[in-house]
MIRO-544591 format. One record per residue (C-alpha): x, y, z; residue in one letter. Coordinates in steps of 0.25 Angstrom, whole numbers, padded with zeros to 4 digits, always signed. Layout:
XYZA ...
//
This chain:
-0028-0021+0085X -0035-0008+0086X -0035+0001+0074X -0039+0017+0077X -0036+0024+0064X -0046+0023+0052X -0032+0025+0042X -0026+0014+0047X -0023+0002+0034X -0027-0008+0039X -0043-0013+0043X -0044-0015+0057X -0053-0029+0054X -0043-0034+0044X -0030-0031+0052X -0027-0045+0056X -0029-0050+0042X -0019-0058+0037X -0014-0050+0024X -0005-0056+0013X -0008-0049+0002X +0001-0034+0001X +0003-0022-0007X +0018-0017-0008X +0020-0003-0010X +0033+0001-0013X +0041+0013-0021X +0046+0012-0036X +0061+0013-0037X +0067+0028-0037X +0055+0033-0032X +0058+0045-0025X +0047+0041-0012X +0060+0030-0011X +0070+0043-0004X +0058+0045+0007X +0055+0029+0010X +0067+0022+0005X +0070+0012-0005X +0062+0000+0002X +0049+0008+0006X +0036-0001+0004X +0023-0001+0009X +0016-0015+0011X -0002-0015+0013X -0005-0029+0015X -0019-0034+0012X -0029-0048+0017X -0032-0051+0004X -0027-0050-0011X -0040-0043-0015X -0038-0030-0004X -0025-0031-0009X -0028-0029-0023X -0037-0018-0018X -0028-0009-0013X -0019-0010-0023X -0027-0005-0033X -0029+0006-0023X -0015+0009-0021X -0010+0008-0037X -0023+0019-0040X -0018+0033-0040X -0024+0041-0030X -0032+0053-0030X -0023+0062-0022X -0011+0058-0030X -0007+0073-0040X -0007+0074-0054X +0007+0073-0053X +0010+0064-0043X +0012+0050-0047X +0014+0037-0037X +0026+0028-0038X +0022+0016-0026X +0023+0001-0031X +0013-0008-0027X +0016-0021-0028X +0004-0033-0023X +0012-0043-0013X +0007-0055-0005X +0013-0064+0007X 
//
């Protein structure tokens, strides 16, 4: 399978790998996000081993830089396996 963009999320020379290990990403409840996407938005980034997992994880639950002063995220992250 041929990859041409650089922002694409997943590594061309671990595409194929088998991942069990995930990251749900979902809304809290009355969350106002919830009248764009719906009730049952969620995100799932699954992950060939529980250590990469555990990576981004901590990378996704740090606030980021670009965030303002005043803005404050509400997603729910939530470590899964199958």
């Amino acid at each position: 399978m041929d990859f041409c963009h650089q922002h694409n999320l997943v590594d061309p020379k671990s595409a194929l790998a088998e991942r069990s290990f995930g990251i749900r990403v979902t809304l809290p409840e009355g969350d106002t996000m919830r009248k764009i996407l719906g009730d049952n938005w969620e995100r799932l980034h699954w992950y060939p081993s529980e250590r990469e997992r555990d990576q981004a994880f901590e990378a996704m639950a740090t606030r980021h830089g670009y965030y303002r002063d005043s803005d404050t995220p509400t997603q729910v992250l939530e470590k899964i396996a199958r």
